[in-house]
C-alpha positions in Angstrom: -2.4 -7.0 48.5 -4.6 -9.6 50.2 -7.3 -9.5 47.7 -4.7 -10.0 45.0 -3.4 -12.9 47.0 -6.5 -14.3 47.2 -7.0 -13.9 43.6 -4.1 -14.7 41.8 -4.7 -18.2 41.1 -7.6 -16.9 39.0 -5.9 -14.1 37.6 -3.0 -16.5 36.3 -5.9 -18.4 34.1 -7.6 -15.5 33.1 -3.8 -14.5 31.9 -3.0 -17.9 30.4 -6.1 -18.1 28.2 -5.4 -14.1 27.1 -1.7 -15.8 26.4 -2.9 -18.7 24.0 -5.2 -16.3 22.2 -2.5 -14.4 21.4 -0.3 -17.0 20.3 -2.7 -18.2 17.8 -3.2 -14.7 16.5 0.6 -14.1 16.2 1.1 -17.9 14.7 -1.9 -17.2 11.9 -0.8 -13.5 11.1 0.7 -13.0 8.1 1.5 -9.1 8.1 3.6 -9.6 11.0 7.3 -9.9 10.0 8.7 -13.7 10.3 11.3 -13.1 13.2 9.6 -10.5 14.9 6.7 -13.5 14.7 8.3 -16.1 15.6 9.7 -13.8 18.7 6.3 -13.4 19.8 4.9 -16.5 19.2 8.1 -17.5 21.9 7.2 -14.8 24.0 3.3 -15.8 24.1 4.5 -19.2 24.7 6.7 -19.0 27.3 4.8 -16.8 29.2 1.9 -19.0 29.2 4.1 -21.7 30.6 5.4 -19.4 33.0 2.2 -19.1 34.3 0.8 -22.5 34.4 3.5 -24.0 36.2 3.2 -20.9 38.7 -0.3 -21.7 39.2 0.6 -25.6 40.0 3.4 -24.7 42.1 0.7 -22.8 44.5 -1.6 -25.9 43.7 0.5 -28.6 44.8 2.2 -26.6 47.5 1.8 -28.7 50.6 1.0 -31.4 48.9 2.4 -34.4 50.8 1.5 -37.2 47.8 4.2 -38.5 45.2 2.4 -36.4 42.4 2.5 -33.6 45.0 6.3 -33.7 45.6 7.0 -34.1 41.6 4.6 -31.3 40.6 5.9 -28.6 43.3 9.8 -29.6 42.1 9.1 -30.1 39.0 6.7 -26.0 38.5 9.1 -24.2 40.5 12.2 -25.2 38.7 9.9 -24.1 35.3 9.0 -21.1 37.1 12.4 -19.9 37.8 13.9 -21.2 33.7 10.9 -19.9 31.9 10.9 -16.6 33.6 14.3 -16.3 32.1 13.1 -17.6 28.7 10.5 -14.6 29.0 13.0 -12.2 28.7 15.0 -13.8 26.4 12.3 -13.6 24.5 11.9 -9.7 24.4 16.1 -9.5 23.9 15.0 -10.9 20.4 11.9 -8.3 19.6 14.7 -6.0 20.7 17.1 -7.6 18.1 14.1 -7.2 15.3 13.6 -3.4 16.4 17.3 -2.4 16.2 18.1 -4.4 12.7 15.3 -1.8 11.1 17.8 1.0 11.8 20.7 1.8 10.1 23.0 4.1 12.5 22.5 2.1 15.7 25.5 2.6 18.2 27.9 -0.5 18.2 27.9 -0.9 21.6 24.0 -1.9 21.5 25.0 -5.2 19.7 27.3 -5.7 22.7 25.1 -5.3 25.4 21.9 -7.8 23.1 25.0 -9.8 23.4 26.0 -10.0 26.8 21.9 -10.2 28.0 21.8 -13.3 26.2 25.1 -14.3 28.3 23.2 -13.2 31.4 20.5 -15.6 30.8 22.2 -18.5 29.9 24.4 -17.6 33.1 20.9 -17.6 35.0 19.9 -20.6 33.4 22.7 -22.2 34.7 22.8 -21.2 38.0 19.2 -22.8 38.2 20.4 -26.1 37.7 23.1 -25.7 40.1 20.3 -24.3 42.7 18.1 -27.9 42.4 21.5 -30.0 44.1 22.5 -27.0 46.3 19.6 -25.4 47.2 20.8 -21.9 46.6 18.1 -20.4 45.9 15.2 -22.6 47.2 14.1 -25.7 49.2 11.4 -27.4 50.2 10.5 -28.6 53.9 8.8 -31.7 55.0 5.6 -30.5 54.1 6.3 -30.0 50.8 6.5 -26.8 50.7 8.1 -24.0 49.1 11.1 -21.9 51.0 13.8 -19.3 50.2 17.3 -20.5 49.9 19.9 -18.4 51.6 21.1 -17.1 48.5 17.8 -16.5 46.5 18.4 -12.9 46.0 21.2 -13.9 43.2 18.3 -15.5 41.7 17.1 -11.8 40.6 20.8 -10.5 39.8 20.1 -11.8 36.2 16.7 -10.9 35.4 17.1 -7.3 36.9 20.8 -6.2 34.9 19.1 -7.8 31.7 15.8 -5.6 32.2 18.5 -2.7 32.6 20.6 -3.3 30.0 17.5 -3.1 27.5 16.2 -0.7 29.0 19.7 1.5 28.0 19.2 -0.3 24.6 15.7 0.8 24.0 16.7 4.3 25.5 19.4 4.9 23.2 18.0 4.0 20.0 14.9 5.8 21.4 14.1 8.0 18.6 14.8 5.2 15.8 11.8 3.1 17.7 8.2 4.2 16.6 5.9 5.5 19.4 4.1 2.9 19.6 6.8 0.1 20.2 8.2 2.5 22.8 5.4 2.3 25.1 5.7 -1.7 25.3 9.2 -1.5 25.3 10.0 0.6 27.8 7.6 -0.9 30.3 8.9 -4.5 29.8 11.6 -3.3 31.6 10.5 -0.5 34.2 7.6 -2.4 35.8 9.0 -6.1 35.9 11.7 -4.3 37.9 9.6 -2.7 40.5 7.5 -5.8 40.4 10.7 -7.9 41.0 11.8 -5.5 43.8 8.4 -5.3 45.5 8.4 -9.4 45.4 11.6 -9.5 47.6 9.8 -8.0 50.3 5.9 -9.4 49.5 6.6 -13.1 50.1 3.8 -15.6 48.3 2.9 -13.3 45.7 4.2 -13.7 42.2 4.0 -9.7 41.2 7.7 -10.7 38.7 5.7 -13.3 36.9 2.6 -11.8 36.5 3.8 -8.0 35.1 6.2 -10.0 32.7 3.5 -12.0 31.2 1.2 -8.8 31.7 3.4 -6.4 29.2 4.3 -9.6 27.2 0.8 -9.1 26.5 1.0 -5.4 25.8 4.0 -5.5 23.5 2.1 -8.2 21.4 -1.0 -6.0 21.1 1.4 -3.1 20.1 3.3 -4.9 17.7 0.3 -5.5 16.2 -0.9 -2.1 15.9 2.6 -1.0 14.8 2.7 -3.7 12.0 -0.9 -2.2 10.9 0.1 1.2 10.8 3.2 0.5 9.2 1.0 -1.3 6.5 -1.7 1.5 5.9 1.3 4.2 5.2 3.0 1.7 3.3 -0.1 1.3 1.3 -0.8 5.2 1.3 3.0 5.5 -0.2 2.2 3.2 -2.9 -0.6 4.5 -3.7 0.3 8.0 -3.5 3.7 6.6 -5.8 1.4 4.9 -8.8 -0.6 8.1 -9.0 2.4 10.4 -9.5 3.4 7.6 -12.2 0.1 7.6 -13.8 0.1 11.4 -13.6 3.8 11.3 -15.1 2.8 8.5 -17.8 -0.4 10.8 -18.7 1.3 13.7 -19.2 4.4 12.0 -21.4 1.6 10.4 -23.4 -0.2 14.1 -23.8 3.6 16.0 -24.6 4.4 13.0 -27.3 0.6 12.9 -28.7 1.2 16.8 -29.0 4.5 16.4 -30.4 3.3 14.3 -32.6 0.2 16.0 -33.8 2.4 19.3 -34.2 4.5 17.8 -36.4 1.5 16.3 -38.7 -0.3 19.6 -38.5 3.4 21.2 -39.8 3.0 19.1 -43.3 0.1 21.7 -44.0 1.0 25.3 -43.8 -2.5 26.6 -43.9 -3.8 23.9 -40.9 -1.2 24.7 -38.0 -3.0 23.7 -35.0 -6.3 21.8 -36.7 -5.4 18.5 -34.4 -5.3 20.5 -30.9 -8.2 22.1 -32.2 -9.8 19.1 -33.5 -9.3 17.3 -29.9 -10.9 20.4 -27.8 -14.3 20.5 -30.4 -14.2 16.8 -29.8 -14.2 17.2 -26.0 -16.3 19.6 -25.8 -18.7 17.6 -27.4 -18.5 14.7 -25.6 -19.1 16.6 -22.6 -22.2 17.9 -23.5 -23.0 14.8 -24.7 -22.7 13.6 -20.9 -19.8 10.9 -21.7 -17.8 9.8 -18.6 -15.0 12.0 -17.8 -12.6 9.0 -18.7 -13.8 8.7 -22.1 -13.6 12.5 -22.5 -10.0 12.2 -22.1 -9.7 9.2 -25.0 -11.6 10.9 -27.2 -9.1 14.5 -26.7 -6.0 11.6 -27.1 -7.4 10.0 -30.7 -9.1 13.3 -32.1 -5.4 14.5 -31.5 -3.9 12.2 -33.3 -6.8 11.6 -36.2 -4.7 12.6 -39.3 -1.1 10.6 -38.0 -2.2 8.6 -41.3 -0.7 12.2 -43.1 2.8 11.2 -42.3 2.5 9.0 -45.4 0.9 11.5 -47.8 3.4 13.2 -49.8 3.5 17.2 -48.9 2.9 17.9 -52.8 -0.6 16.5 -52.2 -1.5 17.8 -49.0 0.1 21.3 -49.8 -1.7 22.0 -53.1 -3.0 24.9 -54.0 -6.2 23.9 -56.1 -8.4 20.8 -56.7 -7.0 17.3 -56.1 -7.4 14.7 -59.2 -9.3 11.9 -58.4 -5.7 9.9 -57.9 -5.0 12.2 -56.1 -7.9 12.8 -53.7 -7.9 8.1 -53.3 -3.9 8.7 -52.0 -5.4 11.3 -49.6 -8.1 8.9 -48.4 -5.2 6.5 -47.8 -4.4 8.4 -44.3 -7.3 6.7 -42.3 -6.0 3.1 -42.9 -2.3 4.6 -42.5 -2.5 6.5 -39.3 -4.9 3.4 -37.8 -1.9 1.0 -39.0 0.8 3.8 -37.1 -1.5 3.6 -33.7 -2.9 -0.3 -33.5 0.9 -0.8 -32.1 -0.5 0.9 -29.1 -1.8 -1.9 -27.2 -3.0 -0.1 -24.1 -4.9 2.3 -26.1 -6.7 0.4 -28.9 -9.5 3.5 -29.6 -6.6 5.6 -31.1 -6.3 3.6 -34.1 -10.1 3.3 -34.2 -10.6 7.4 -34.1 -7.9 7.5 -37.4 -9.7 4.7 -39.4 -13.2 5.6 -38.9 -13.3 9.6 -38.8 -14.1 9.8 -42.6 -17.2 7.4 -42.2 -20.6 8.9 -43.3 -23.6 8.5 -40.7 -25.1 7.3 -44.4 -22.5 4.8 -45.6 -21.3 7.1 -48.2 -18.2 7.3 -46.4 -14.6 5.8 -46.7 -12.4 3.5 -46.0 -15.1 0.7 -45.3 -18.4 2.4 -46.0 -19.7 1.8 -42.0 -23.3 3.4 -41.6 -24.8 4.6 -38.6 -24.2 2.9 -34.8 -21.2 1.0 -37.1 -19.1 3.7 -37.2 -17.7 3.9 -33.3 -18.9 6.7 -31.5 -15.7 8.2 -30.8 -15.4 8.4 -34.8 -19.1 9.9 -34.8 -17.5 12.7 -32.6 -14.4 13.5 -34.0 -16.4 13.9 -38.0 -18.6 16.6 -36.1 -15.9 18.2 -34.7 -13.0 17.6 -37.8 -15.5 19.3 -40.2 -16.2 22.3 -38.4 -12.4 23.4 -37.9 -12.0 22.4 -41.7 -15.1 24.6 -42.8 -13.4 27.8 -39.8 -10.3 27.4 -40.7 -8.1 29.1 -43.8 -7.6 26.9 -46.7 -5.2 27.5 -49.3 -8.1 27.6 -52.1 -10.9 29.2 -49.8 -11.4 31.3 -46.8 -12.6 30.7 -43.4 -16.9 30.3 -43.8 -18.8 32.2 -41.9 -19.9 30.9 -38.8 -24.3 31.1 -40.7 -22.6 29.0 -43.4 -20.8 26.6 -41.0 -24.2 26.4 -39.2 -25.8 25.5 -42.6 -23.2 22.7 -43.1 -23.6 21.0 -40.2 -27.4 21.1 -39.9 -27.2 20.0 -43.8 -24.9 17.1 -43.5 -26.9 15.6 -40.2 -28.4 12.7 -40.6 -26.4 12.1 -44.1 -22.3 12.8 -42.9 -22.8 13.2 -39.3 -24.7 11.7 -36.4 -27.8 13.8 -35.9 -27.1 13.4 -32.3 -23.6 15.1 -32.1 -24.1 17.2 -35.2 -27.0 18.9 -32.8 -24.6 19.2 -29.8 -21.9 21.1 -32.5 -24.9 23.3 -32.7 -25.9 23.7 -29.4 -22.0 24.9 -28.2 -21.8 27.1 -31.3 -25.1 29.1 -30.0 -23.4 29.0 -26.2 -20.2 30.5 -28.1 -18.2 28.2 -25.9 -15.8 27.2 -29.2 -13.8 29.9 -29.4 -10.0 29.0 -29.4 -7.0 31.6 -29.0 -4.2 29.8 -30.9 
């Protein structure tokens, strides 16, 4: 205890400049709550002060000159307001804590209620202490002595630490496990320390443990705010990817929907979209496109023919060669089912895939005549990949072509109606037999 008596002075700066850190750091963080904030920007503060007039009240004590007698008056009537304050101080962090949970006991409000009685009751008696000397006075050396009475000067502080104390203990498992630690101990060691000081005159133990876990709760709040942030941002995140997962798999059940219901116009072509959108895939794969752009190009070869929904079923449905009035209404679904899907804003390529998907690699295709690298790649993919389920699947003048005669196709029209580059990969997965569908 001597060393620490020794010390103290110095340890009450160290202290001080640890407290105005802190208060800058509380006053400049913005993921702190406002009032808990603004509680520990007053807690930071106050304990500062608390300090720094206990330091000049050991400065000046003895001091016999007119700064002397106002400084020591002056520092010990702070010290004895602003320890109050202190406490005040954490009543209101306990305030913050207990308004974050819903079935608090009634009774807590009353007891916040009369602590902040207890310390204006304490104030008061403070003032009445500097005309009666209750609680101290000061000899004719200046100096600092205990009134008759100064034990009342504790009444206050000590059944306010209590009363929190039963506060923080009762709404104990509503309080994270962080803020426990803080809170607990801004109540169990400024009471020991408050005992111990009744019997270990000239040291300021009270003073120094407040300010010390004034410290501590700050520092925990902090860390509590922070991890309260991270799981907060965990929670959203984990929310917008089980609403991106929901949204992706409403958009897949509608295209489906959708494509089912164009596929249904033709009797002999159940299932050529799904199919379609698989080849097309597949492809895209191989061809080493990013798995995002996999995905759009399943979506639009899905939905490639929507454009049929405007093509009367005695078109689509018959059973032997179109006219030529015929086969320019049929050519009419590209520009139709890319008018149907360009209301899709987030997910302009869909409208692209149904215009383009009839374009030759040569020009000699429809609606606009687009050659080569002009024709979009996802339309490159999905004419690969359209032609081959066309050529494998049943048609109401023809049967399925062997697979020798689809290869013949495909290599044929390379170059001239497909890309060279996917019409190969269409050959490559036909040779790995990875194409075959179970419908």
């Amino acid at each position: 205890m001597e060393v620490f008596k020794e010390n103290q002075l110095d340890i009450m700066l160290y202290v001080c400049g640890v407290c105005t850190a802190l208060m800058i750091l509380a006053f400049i963080s913005k993921a702190i709550p406002k009032k808990r904030r603004v509680a520990l920007i007053l807690m930071e503060l106050s304990s500062f002060s608390l300090l720094f007039f206990d330091r000049l009240a050991y400065i000046y004590r003895g001091n016999i000159s007119d700064l002397g007698y106002i400084m020591v008056r002056v520092s010990n009537y702070m010290v004895y307001a602003l320890s109050l304050f202190v406490i005040y101080t954490y009543n209101l962090i306990i305030k913050d804590s207990i308004s974050k949970i819903r079935n608090y006991k009634k009774y807590v409000l009353i007891i916040i209620k009369a602590v902040d009685f207890l310390i204006i009751v304490g104030e008061i008696l403070i003032v009445v202490s500097q005309f009666t000397g209750m609680y101290y006075t000061f000899d004719e050396f200046n100096r600092y002595q205990r009134g008759k009475f100064f034990v009342i000067s504790y009444i206050s502080p000590l059944i306010s630490l209590i009363l929190l104390q039963v506060v923080v203990q009762a709404n104990r498992k509503n309080i994270s496990r962080l803020m426990r630690i803080p809170l607990e101990l801004f109540s169990i060691i400024p009471l020991v320390a408050t005992i111990a000081q009744i019997f270990l005159y000239g040291l300021s133990l009270t003073n120094i443990s407040i300010v010390g876990i004034a410290m501590l709760l700050y520092i925990f709040s902090l860390i509590d705010i922070n991890e309260m942030v991270s799981k907060a941002n965990e929670n959203e995140i984990r929310i917008l990817k089980e609403e991106q997962e929901l949204l992706s798999s409403m958009f897949e059940e509608t295209a489906s929907a959708l494509a089912s219901a164009i596929d249904a116009k033709d009797e002999y072509t159940y299932g050529h979209s799904r199919r379609v959108a698989r080849y097309s895939e597949l492809i895209a794969r191989r061809a080493g496109l990013k798995d995002a752009d996999c995905k759009k190009v399943y979506y639009t070869a899905l939905l490639h023919d929507v454009g049929k929904i405007g093509i009367p079923d005695s078109i689509i449905n018959k059973p032997g060669k179109l006219t030529e009035e015929e086969y320019d209404t049929i050519k009419l679904h590209t520009t139709i089912g890319s008018q149907i899907l360009s209301s899709i804003n987030s997910s302009p390529y869909l409208s692209i895939g149904a215009r383009y998907h009839h374009e030759w690699y040569d020009g000699s295709g429809y609606p606009e005549g687009l050659k080569g690298v002009e024709i979009p790649i996802i339309s490159r993919i999905i004419a690969v990949a359209d032609a081959y389920d066309t050529m494998t699947s049943k048609r109401s003048y023809r049967d399925p072509l062997p697979q020798w005669k689809v290869r013949e196709e495909i290599i044929n029209g390379s170059g001239t109606q497909f890309d060279p580059f996917f019409a190969n990969e269409m050959l490559n997965i036909m040779d790995s037999d990875a194409i075959y569908i179970d419908e």
